[in-house]
N, CA and C atoms as a LAMMPS dump frame, in Angstrom:
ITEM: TIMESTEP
0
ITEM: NUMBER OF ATOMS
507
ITEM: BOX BOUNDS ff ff ff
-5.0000000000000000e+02 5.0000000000000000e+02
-5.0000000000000000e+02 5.0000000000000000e+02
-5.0000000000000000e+02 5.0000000000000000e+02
ITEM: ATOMS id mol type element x y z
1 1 1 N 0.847 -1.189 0
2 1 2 C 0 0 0
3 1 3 C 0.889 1.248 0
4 2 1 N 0.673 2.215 -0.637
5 2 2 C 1.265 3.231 -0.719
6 2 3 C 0.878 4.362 0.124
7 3 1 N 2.264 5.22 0.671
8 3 2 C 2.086 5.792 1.931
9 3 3 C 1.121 7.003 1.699
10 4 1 N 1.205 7.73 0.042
11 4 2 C 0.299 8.824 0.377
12 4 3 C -0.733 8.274 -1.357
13 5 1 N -1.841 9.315 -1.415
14 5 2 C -2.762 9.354 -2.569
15 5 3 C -3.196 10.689 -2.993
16 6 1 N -3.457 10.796 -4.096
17 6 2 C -4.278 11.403 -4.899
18 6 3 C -5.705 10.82 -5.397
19 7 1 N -7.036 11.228 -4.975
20 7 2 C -8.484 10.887 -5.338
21 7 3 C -8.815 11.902 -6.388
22 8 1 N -9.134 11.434 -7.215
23 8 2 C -10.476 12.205 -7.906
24 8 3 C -11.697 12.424 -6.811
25 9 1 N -12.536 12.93 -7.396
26 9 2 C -13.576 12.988 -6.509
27 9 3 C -14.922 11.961 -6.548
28 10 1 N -16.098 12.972 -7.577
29 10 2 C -17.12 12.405 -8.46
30 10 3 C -16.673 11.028 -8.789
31 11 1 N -17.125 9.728 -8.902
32 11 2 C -17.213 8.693 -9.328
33 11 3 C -15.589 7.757 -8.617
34 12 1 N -15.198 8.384 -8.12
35 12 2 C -14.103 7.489 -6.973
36 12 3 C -14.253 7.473 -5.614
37 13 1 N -14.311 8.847 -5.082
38 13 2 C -14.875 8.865 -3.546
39 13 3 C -15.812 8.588 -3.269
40 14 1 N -16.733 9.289 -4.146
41 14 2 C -18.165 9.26 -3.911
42 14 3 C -18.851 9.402 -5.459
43 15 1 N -20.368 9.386 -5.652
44 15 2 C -20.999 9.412 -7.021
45 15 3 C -22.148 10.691 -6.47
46 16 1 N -21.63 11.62 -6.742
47 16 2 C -22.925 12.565 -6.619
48 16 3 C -23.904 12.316 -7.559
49 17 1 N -25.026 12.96 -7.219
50 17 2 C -26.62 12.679 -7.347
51 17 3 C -26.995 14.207 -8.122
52 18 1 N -25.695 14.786 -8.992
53 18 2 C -26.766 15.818 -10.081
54 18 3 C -27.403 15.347 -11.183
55 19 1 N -28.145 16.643 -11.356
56 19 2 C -29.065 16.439 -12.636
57 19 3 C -28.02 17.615 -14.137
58 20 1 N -26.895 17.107 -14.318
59 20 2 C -26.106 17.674 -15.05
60 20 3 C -26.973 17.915 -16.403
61 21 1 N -27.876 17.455 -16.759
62 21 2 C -28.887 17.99 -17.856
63 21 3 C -29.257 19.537 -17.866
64 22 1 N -30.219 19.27 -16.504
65 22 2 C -30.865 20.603 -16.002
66 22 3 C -29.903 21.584 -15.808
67 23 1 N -28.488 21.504 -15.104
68 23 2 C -27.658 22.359 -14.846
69 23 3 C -27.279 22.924 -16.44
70 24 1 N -27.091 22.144 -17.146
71 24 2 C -26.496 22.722 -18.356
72 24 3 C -27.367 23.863 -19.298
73 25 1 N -28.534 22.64 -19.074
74 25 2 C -29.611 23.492 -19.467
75 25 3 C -29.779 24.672 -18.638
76 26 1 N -29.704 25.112 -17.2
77 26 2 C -29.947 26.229 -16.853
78 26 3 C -28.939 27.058 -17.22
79 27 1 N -27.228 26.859 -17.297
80 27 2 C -26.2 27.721 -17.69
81 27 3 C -25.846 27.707 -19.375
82 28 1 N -27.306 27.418 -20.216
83 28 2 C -27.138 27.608 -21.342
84 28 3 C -25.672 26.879 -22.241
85 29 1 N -25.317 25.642 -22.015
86 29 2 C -23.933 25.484 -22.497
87 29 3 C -24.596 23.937 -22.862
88 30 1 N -23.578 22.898 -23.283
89 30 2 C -23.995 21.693 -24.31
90 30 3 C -22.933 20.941 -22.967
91 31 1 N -21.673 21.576 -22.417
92 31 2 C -20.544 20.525 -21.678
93 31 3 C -20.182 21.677 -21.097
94 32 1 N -20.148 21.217 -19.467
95 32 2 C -19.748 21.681 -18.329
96 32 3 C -18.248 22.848 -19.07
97 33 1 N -17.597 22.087 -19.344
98 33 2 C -16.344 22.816 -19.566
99 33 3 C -16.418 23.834 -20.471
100 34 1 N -17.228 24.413 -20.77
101 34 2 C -17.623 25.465 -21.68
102 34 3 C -17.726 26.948 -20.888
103 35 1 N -18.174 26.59 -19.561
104 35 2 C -17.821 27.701 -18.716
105 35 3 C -16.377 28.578 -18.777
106 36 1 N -15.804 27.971 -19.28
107 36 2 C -14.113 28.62 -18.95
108 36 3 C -13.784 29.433 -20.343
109 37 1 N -14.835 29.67 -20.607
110 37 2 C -15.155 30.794 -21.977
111 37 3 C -15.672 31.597 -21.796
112 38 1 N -16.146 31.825 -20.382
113 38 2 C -17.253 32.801 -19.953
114 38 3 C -16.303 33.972 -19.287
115 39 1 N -16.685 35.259 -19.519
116 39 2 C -16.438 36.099 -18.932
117 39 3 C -16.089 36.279 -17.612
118 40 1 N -15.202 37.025 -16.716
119 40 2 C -15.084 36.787 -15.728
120 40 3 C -16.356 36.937 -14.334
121 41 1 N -17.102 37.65 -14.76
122 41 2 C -18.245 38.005 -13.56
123 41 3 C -19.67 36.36 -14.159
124 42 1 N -19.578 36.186 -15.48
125 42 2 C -20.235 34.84 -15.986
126 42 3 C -19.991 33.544 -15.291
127 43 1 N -18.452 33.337 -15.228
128 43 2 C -17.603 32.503 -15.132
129 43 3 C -17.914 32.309 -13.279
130 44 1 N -17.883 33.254 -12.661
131 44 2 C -18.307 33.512 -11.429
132 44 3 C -18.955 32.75 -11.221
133 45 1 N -20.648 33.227 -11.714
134 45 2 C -21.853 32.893 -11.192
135 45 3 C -22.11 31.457 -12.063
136 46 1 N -21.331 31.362 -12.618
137 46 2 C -21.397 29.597 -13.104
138 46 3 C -20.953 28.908 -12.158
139 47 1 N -19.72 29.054 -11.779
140 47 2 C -19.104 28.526 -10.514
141 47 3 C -20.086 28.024 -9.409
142 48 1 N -20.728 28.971 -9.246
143 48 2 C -21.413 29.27 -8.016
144 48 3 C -23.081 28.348 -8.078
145 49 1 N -23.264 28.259 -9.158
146 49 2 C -24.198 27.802 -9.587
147 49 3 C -24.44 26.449 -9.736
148 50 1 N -22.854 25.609 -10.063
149 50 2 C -22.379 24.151 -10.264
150 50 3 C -22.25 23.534 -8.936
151 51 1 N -21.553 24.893 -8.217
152 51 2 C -21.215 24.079 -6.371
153 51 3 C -22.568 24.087 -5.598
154 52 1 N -23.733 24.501 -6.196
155 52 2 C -24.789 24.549 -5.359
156 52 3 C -25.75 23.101 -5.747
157 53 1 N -25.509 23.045 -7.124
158 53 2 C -25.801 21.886 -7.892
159 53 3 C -25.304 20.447 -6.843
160 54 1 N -24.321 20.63 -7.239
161 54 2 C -22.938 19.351 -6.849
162 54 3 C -23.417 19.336 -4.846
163 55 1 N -23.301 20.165 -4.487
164 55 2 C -23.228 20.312 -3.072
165 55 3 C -24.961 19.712 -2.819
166 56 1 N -25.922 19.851 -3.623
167 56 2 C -27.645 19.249 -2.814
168 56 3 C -27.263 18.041 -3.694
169 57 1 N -26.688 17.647 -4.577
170 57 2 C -26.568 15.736 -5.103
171 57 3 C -25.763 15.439 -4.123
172 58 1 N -24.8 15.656 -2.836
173 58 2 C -24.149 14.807 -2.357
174 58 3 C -24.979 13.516 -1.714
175 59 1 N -24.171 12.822 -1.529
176 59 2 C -24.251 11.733 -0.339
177 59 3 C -23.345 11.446 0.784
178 60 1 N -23.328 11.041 1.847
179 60 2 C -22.352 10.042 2.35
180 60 3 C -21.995 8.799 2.206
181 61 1 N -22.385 8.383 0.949
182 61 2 C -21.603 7.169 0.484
183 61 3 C -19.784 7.502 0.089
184 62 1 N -19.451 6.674 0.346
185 62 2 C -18.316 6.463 0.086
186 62 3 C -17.766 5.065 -0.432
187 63 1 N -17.569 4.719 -1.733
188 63 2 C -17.537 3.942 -2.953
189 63 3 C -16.528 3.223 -2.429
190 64 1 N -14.967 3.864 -1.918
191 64 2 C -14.311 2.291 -1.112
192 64 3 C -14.2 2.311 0.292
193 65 1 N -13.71 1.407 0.558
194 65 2 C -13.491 0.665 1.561
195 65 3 C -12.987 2.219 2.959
196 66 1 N -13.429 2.462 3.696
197 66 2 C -12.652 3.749 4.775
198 66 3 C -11.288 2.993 5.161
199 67 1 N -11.537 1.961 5.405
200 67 2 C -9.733 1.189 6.014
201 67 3 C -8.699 1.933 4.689
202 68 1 N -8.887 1.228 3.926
203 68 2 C -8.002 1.991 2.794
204 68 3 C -7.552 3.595 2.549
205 69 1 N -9.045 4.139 3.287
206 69 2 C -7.826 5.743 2.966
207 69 3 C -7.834 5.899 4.693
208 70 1 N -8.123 5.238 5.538
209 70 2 C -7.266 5.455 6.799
210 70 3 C -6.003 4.95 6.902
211 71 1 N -5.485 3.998 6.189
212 71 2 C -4.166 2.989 5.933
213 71 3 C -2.974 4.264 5.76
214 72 1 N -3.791 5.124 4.788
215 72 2 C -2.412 6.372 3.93
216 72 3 C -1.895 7.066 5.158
217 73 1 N -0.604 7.379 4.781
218 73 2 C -0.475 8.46 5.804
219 73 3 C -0.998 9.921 5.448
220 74 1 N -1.036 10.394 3.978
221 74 2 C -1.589 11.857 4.004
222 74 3 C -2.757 11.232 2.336
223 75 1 N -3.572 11.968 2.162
224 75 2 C -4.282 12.029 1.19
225 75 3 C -4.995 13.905 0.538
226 76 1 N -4.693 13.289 -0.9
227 76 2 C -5.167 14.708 -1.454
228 76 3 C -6.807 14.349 -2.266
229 77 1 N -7.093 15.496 -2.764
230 77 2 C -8.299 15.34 -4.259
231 77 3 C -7.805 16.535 -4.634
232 78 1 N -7.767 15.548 -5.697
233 78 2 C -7.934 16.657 -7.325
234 78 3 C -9.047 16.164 -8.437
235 79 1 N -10.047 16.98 -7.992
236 79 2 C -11.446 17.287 -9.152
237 79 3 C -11.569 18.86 -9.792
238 80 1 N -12.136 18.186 -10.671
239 80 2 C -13.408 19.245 -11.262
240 80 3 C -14.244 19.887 -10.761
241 81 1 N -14.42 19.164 -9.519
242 81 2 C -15.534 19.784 -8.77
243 81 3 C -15.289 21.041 -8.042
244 82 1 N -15.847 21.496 -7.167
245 82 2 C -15.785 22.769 -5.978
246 82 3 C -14.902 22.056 -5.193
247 83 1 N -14.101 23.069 -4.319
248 83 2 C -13.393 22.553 -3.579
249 83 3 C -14.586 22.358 -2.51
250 84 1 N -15.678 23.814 -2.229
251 84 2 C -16.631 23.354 -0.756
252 84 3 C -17.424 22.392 -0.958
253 85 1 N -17.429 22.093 -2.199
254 85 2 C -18.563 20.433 -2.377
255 85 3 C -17.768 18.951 -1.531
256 86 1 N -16.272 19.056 -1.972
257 86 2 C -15.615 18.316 -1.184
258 86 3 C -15.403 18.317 0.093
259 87 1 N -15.277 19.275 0.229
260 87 2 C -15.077 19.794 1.907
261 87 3 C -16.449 19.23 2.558
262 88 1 N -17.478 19.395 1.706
263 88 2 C -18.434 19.346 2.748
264 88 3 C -19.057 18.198 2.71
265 89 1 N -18.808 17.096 2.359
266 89 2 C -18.52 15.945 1.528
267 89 3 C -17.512 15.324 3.019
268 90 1 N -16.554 15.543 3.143
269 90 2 C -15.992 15.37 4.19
270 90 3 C -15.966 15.996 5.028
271 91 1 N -16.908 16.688 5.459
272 91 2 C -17.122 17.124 6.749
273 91 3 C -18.47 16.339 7.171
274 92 1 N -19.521 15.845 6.163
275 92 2 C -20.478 15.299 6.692
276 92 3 C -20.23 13.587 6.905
277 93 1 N -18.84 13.099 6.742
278 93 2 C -18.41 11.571 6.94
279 93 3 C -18.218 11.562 8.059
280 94 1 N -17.523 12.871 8.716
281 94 2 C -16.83 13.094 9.571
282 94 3 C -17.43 13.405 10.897
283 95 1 N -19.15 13.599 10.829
284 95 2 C -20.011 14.095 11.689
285 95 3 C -19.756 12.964 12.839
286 96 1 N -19.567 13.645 13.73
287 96 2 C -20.05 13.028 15.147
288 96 3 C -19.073 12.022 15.26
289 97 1 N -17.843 12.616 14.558
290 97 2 C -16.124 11.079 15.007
291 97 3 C -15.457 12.372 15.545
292 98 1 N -14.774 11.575 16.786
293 98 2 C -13.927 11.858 17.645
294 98 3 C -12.465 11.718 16.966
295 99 1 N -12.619 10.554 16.861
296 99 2 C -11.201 9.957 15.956
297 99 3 C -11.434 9.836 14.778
298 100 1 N -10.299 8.983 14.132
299 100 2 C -10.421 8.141 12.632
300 100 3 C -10.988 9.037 11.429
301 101 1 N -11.029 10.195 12.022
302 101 2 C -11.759 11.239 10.652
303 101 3 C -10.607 11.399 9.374
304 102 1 N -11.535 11.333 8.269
305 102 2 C -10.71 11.129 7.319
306 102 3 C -10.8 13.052 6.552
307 103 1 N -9.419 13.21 6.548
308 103 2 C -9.243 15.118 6.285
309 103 3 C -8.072 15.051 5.272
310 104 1 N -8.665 15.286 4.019
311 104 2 C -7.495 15.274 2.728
312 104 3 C -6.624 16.313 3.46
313 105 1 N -5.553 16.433 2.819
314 105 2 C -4.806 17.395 3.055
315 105 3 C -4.587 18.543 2.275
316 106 1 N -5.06 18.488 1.136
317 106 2 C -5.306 19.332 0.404
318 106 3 C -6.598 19.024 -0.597
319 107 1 N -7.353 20.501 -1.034
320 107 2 C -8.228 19.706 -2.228
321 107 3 C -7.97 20.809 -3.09
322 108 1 N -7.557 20.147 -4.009
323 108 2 C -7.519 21.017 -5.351
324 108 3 C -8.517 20.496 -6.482
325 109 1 N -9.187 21.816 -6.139
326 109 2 C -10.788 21.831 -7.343
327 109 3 C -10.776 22.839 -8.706
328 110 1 N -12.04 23.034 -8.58
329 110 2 C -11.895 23.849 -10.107
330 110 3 C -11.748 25.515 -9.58
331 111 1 N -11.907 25.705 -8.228
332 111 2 C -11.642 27.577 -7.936
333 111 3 C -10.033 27.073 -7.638
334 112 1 N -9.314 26.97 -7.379
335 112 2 C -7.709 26.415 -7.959
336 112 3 C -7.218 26.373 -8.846
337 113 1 N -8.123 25.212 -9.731
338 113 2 C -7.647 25.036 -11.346
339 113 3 C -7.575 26.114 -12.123
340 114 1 N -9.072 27.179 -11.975
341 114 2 C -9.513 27.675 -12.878
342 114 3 C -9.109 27.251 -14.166
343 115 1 N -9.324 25.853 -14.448
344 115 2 C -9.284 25.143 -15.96
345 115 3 C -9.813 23.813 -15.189
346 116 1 N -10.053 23.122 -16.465
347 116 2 C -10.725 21.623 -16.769
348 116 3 C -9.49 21.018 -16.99
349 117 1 N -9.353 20.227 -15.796
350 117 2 C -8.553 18.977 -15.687
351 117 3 C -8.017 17.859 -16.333
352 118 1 N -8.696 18.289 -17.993
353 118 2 C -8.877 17.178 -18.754
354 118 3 C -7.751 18.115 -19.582
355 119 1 N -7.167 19.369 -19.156
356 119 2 C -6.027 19.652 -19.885
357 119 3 C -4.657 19.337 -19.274
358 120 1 N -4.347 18.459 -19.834
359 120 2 C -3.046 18.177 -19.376
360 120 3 C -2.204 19.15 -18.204
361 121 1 N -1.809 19.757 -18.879
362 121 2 C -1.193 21.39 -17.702
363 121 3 C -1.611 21.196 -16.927
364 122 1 N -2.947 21.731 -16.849
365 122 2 C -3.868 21.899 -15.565
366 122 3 C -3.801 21.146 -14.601
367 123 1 N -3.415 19.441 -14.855
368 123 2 C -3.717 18.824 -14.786
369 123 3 C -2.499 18.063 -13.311
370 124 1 N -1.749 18.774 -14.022
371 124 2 C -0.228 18.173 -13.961
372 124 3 C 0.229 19.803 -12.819
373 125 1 N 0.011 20.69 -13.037
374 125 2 C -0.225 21.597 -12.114
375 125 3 C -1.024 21.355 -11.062
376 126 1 N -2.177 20.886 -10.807
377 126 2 C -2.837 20.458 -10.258
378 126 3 C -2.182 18.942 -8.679
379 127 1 N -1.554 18.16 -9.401
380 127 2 C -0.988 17.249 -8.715
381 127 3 C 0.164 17.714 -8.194
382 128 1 N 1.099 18.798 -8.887
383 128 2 C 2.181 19.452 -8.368
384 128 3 C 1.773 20.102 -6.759
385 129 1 N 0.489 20.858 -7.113
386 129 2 C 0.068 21.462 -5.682
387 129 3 C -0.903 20.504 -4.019
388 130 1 N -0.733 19.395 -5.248
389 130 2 C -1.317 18.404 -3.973
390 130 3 C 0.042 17.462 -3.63
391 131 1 N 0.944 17.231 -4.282
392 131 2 C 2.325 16.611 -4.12
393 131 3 C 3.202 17.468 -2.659
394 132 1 N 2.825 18.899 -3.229
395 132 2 C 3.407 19.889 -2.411
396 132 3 C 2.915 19.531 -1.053
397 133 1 N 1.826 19.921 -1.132
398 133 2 C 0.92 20.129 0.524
399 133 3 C 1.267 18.794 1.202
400 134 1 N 1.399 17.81 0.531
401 134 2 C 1.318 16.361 1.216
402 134 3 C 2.793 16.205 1.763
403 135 1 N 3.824 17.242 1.049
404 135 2 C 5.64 16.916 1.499
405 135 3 C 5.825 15.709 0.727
406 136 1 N 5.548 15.558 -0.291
407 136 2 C 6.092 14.04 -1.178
408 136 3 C 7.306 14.605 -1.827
409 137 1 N 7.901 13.796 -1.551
410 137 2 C 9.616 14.339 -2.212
411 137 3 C 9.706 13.047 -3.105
412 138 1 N 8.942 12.138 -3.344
413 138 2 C 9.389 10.98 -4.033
414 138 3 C 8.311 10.532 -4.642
415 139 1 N 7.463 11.096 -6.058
416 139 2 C 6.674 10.852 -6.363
417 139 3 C 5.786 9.144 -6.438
418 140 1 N 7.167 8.608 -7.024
419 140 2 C 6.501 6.901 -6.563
420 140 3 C 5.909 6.416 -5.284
421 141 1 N 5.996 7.265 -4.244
422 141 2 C 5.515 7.036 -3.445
423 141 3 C 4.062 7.491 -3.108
424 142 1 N 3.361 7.709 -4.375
425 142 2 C 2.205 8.277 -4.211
426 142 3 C 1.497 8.081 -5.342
427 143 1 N 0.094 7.657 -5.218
428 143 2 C -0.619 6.753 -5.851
429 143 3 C -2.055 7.4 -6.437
430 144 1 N -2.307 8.302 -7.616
431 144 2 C -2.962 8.586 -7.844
432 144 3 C -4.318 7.51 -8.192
433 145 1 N -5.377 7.65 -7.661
434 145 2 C -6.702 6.678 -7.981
435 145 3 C -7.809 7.656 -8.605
436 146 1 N -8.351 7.407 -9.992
437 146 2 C -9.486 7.713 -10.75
438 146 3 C -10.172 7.155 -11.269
439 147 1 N -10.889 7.621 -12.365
440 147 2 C -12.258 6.869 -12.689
441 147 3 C -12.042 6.931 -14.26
442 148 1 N -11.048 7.994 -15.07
443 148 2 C -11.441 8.102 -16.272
444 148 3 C -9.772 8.256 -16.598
445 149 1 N -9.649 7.607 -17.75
446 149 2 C -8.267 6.958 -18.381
447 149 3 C -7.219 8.442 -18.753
448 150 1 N -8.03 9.696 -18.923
449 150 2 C -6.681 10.575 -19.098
450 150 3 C -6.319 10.779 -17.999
451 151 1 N -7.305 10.835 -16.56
452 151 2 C -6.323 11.176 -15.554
453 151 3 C -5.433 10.224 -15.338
454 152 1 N -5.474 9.374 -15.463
455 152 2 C -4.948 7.7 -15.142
456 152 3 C -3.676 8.043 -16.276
457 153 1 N -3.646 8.363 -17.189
458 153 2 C -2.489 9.012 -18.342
459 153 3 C -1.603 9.949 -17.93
460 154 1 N -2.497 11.048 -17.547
461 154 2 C -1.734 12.124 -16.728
462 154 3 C -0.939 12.15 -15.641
463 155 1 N -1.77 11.217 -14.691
464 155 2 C -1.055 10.98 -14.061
465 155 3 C 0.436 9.889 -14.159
466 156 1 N 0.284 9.103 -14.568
467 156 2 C 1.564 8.452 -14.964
468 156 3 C 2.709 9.502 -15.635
469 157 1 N 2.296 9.732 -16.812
470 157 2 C 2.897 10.767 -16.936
471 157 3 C 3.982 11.765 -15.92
472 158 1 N 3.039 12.353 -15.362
473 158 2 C 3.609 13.347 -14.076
474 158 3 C 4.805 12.122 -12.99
475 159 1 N 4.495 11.193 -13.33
476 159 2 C 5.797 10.213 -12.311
477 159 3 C 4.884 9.465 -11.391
478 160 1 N 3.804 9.474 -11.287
479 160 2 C 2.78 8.77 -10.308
480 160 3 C 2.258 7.77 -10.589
481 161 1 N 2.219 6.165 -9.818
482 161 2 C 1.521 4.893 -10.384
483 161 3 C 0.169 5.462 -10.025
484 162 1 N -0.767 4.89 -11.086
485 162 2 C -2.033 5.311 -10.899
486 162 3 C -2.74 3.956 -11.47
487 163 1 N -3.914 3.967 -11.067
488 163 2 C -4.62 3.124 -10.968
489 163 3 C -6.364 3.542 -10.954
490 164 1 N -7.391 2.451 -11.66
491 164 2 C -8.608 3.474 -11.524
492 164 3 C -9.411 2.68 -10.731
493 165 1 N -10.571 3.392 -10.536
494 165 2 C -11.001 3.077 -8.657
495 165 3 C -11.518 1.576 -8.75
496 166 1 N -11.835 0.766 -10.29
497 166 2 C -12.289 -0.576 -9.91
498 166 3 C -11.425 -1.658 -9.591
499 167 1 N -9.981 -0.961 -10.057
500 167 2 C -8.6 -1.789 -9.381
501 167 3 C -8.566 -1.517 -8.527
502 168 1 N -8.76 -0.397 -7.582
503 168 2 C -8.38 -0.113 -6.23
504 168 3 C -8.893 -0.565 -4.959
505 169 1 N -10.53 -0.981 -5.667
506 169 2 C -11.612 -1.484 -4.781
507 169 3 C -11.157 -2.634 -4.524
C-alpha cells in the first residue's frame, strides 16, 4: 500500500446525485467545460451555480473501503468539482467522530484550477500542488486513484503509479 494518494472525486470517492442535464440546461452550455469561456463576472456565477448543484446531489456514500484511505499516511483530491462540495462531503463523513476522521490534506478543485482537468497542464499543475501540501519528495511514493483513463495518463505521466477506482476497490 502506498504511503500517500491522490483521489479524484465524483465517481471514486463518492458518485454525486446531479441532474447535469438541467444544470447545463440552466447555464445555457452543451458541456460543463464550456464555462471557462465565460467572462469573468459569468464565469463567477457559473461557478457558483455548479457548487450549489454538486453540493444538494451529495451523499455520504463512500464507494471504497474507509480502512483503505485510513491505511495512507496523508491524502489529497484533485477534481473538477468545488473545492466546498468536497469539503463538505468530508465534513459530513466526519459528523459526530472523535477519531479516525478522514481530512485530505489538500483539495484542489476547479476555484484552484480555474481550468478543466482534462487539460493536461492543468492537470499536472494540479498534482504538483497536492504533491506539495502532502511533502512528497518521491513521487513513486504516491498513488494517484481515478475513474477516467486521461487522468490515469496524466497521471503516470507526471511520475505517479495510478490506478482506476475498480482496481483499487
Amino acid at each position: 500500500m502506498p504511503r500517500f494518494a491522490i483521489f479524484d472525486f465524483d465517481g471514486t470517492l463518492t458518485n454525486l446525485q446531479v441532474d447535469w442535464t438541467e444544470l447545463r440546461r440552466l447555464l445555457s452550455i452543451s458541456r460543463i467545460s464550456e464555462i471557462w469561456t465565460f467572462s469573468n463576472s459569468r464565469l463567477s456565477e457559473a461557478m457558483r451555480v455548479i457548487a450549489e448543484f454538486e453540493c444538494s446531489g451529495l451523499t455520504k456514500e463512500l464507494i471504497l473501503e474507509r480502512g483503505k484511505i485510513e491505511s495512507l499516511e496523508r491524502f489529497s483530491v484533485l477534481t473538477n468539482n468545488s473545492e466546498k462540495t468536497v469539503k463538505m462531503f468530508f465534513d459530513s463523513l466526519n459528523l459526530g467522530l472523535d477519531s479516525s476522521k478522514l481530512l485530505p490534506t489538500q483539495i484542489v478543485g476547479r476555484e484552484t484550477l480555474l481550468d478543466q482537468k482534462e487539460n493536461e497542464n492543468t492537470f499536472i499543475r494540479g498534482v504538483q500542488i497536492a504533491l506539495e501540501s502532502m511533502e512528497v519528495s518521491v513521487r513513486s511514493e504516491c498513488l494517484y486513484i481515478g475513474d477516467q483513463t486521461y487522468e490515469l495518463d496524466f497521471a503516470k505521466k507526471s511520475g505517479l503509479s495510478a490506478v482506476s477506482i475498480e482496481a483499487f476497490l
